[in-house]
TIMAR-416801 format. One record per residue (C-alpha): residue in one letter; z, x, y. Coordinates in steps of 0.001 Angstrom, whole numbers, padded with zeros to 6 digits, always signed. Layout:
BEGIN
AZXY;...
REM end
This chain:
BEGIN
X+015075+030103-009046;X+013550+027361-011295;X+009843+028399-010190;X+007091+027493-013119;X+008584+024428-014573;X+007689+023369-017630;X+007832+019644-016606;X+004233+018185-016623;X+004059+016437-013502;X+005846+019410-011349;X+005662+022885-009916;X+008799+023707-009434;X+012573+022193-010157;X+015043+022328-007389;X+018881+021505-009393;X+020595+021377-005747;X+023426+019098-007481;X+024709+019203-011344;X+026117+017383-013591;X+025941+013750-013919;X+027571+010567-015902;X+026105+008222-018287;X+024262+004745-016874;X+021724+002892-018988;X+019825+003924-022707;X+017660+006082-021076;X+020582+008191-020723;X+021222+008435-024043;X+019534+011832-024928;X+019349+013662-021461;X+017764+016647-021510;X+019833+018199-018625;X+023272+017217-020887;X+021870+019130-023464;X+020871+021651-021614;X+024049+022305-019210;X+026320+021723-023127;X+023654+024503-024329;X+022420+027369-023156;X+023334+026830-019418;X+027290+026939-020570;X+027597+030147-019715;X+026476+030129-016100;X+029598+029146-013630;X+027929+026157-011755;X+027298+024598-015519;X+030627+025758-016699;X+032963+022539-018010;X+030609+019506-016880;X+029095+018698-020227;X+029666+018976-024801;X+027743+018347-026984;X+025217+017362-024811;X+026607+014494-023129;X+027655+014678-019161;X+031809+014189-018344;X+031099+012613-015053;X+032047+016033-012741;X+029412+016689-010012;X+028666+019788-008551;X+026991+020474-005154;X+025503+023684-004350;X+024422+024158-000769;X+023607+027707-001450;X+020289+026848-003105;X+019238+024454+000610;X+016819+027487+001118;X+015220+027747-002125;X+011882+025724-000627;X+011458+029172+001521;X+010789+031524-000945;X+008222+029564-002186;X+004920+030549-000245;X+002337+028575-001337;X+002529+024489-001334;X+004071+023104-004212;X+005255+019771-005756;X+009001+020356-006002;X+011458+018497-008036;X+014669+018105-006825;X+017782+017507-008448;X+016215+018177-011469;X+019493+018825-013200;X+021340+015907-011926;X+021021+012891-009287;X+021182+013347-005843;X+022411+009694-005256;X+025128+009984-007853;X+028617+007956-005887;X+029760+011957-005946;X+027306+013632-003978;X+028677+013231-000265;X+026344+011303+001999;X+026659+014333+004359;X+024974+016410+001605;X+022250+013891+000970;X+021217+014163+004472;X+020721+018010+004354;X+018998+017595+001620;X+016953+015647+003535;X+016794+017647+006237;X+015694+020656+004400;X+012527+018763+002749;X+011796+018027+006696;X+011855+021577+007659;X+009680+022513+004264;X+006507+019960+005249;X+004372+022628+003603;X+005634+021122+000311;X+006012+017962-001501;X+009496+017331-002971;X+009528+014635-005820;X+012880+012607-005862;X+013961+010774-009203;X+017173+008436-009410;X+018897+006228-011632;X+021228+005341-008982;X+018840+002940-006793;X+021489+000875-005028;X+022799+004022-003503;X+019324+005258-002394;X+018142+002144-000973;X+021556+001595+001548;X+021867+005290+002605;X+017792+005624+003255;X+018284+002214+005216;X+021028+003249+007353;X+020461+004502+011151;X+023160+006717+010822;X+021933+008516+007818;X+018677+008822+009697;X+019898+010374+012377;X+022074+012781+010314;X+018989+013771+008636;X+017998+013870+012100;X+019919+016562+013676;X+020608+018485+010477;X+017101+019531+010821;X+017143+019994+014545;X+019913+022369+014453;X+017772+024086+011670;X+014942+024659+013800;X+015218+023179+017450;X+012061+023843+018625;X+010527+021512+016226;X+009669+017979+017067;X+012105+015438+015289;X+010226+014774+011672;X+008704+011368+011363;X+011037+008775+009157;X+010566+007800+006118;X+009360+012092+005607;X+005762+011780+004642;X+006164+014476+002015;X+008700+013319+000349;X+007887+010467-002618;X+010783+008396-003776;X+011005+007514-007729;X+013078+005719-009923;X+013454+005912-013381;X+012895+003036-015756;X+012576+003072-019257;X+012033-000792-020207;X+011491-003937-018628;X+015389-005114-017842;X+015701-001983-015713;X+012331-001860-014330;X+013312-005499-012496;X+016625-003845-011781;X+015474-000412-010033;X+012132-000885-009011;X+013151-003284-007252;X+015507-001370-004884;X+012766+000927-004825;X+010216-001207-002795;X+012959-002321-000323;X+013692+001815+000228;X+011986+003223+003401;X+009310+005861+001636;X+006046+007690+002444;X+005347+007454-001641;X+007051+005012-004013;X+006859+006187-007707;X+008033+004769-011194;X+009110+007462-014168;X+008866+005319-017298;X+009928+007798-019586;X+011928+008307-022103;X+009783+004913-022623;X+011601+002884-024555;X+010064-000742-024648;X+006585-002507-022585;X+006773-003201-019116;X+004819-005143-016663;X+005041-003326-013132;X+002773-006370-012216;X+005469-009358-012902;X+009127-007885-012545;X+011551-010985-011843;X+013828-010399-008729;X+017231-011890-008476;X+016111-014945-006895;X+013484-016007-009592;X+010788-014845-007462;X+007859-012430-009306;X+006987-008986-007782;X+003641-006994-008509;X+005089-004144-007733;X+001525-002299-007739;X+000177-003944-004774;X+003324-004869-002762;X+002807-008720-003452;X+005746-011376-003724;X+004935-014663-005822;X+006872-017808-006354;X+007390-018916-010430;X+004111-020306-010348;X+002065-017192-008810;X+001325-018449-005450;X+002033-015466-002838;X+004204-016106-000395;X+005356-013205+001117;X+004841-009373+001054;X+006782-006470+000075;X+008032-003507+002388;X+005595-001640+000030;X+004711-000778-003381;X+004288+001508-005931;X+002341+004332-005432;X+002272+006425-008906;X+003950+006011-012430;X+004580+008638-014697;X+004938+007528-018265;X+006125+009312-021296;X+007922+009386-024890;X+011399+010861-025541;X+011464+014386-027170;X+014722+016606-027981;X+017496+015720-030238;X+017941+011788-031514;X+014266+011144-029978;X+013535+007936-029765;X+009980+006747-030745;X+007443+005146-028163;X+005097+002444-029320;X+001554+003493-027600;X+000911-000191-026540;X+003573+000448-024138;X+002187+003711-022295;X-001257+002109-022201;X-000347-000907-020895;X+001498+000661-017972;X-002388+003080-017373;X-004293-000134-017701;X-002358-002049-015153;X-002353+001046-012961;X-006392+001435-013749;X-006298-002093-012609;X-004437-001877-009030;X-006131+001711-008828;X-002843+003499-008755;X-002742+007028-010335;X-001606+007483-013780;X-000183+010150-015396;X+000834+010302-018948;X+003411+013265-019807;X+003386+013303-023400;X+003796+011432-026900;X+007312+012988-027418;X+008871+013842-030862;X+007062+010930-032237;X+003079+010064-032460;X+002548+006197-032997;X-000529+004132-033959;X-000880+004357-037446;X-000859+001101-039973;X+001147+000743-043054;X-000769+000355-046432;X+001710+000032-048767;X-000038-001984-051548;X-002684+000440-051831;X-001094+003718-052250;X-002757+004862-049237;X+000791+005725-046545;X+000239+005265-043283;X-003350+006174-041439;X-004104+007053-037756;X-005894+004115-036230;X-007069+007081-033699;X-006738+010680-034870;X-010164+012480-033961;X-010856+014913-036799;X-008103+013754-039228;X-005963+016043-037551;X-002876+014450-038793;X-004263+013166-041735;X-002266+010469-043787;X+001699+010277-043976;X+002845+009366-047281;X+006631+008914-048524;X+009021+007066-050381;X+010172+003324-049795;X+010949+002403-046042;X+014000+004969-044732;X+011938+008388-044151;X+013508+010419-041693;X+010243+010976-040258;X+009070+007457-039932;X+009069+004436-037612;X+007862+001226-038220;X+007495-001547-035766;X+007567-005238-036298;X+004039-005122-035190;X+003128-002941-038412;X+002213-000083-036090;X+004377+003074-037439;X+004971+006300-035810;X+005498+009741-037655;X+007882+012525-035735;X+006143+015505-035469;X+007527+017199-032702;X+006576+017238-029526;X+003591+019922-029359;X+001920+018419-032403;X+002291+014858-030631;X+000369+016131-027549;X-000456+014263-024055;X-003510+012366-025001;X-003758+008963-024665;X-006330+007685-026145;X-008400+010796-026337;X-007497+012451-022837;X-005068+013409-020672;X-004077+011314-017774;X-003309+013574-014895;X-003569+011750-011989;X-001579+011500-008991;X-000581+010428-005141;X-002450+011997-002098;X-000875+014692-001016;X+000614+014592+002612;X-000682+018186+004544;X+001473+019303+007337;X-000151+021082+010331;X+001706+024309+010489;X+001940+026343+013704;
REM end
């Protein structure tokens, strides 16, 4: 069992599905490809759905791993599907909904759900009969339970959006999904975007941090079903990393700051940014913020390091790996996160 993760922002992974299939840039370096190509090859569930760390498109359900949530005592936040989607078009809706009906029977623990897929997620969670499938799957489970309360308060619904074309895409989908917590995963965060001003179909502007629909020229006219209630943001690490300008990740914490939605920055990545270019003088590229030098200055030959990033900006980035990069953000971790919904437990 996947107790302990080593993701920031979870306790524990839950991979009830694997393998996956390729759908935006964000894509592009998947950790779970690389993984299931890598060391997970071996293991017959993994077997065949992935080289060279890139996903073939075969899904894999495995029911046997419904009563994981059991064997875990104490309350934790769980992650599920870590290892896959859940609303990938090959997971049978019939599985979905015992999914679903296992996080209602676990409402000691929070279970943290993360798609790409968003137009699959927002019809099924808005259908009555995958309701009441979800329903009485977790009836039969345990009959002498009340029926759980729709959307399940401890479950939080996320999407994953790593710039600002499929933030206005997937997010959203996301506010127009029934949920007890709506969340954003901006990572691997690969360009700025404004949560505050996403552009729906229609030409309409969404601040998707406080629910609120505006015509083009900001006047509110309508609200949405809700908003969003936490974003995770974070750089890319792993093989081909891309680099993340900081701008971006503390833009995303100011507006949050802002609407007074929690914040939580996972990491830097492979790459550290904020440093200035000085060619003229000698002098490589400087931190703009490094407490204590700890980097010091990055110096090397004409403009095509390995190592080195520049933006148009003249902001550069150095990869140093991801444990050098860190999780600060401007001198501290950002750790924040959601309420957490507590079930009262005969």
């Amino acid at each position: 069992m996947s107790d302990g993760s080593k993701i920031e922002w979870t306790d524990a992974s839950w991979p009830l599905t694997v393998g996956c299939d390729h759908v935006s840039p964000g894509c592009d370096n998947c950790y779970a490809a690389m993984l299931t190509s890598g060391r997970l090859k071996h293991l017959p569930e993994y077997a065949g759905l992935a080289e060279h760390g890139k996903f073939n498109g075969t899904v894999r359900c495995l029911p046997e791993r419904l009563d994981w949530p059991s064997k875990w005592r104490k309350p934790k936040r769980i992650f599920v599907c870590s290892m896959s989607d859940l609303f990938h078009e090959l997971v049978p809706s019939e599985f979905i909904a015992r999914v679903f009906a296992a996080m209602a029977n676990y409402p000691q623990h929070t279970f943290q759900v993360l798609t790409k897929r968003h137009g699959r997620m927002k019809a099924l969670l808005n259908e009555n009969a995958f309701k009441l499938a979800v329903m009485r799957q977790a009836s039969s489970a345990h009959p002498m339970w009340m029926s759980p309360m729709w959307p399940l308060p401890n479950v939080w619904l996320g999407v994953s959006a790593e710039d600002q074309h499929w933030a206005e895409i997937r997010v959203h989908a996301l506010l127009q999904t029934p949920a007890a917590e709506r969340w954003v995963s901006a990572e691997p965060l690969l360009g700025p975007i404004d949560l505050r001003n996403l552009k729906a179909r229609n030409g309409a502007l969404i601040d998707a941090l406080c629910g609120d629909v505006k015509s083009t020229d900001g006047t509110i006219y309508a609200a949405c079903p809700g908003s969003v209630t936490w974003v995770v943001a974070g750089g890319e690490s792993g093989r081909g990393a891309r680099p993340m300008h900081p701008d971006w990740a503390r833009s995303l914490r100011d507006q949050c700051q802002d609407a007074r939605v929690p914040f939580l920055f996972k990491q830097h990545g492979n790459w550290i940014g904020g440093w200035r270019a000085d060619y003229d003088q000698g002098e490589g590229f400087h931190p703009v913020s490094d407490p204590g030098n700890r980097l010091g200055a990055w110096h090397w030959p004409g403009d095509n390091h390995p190592a080195a990033h520049q933006w148009p900006d003249g902001t550069a980035a150095m990869r140093v790996g991801k444990k050098a990069a860190g999780r600060e953000l401007d001198g501290r971790t950002w750790d924040e996160y959601p309420r957490v919904w507590t079930a009262a437990l005969a």
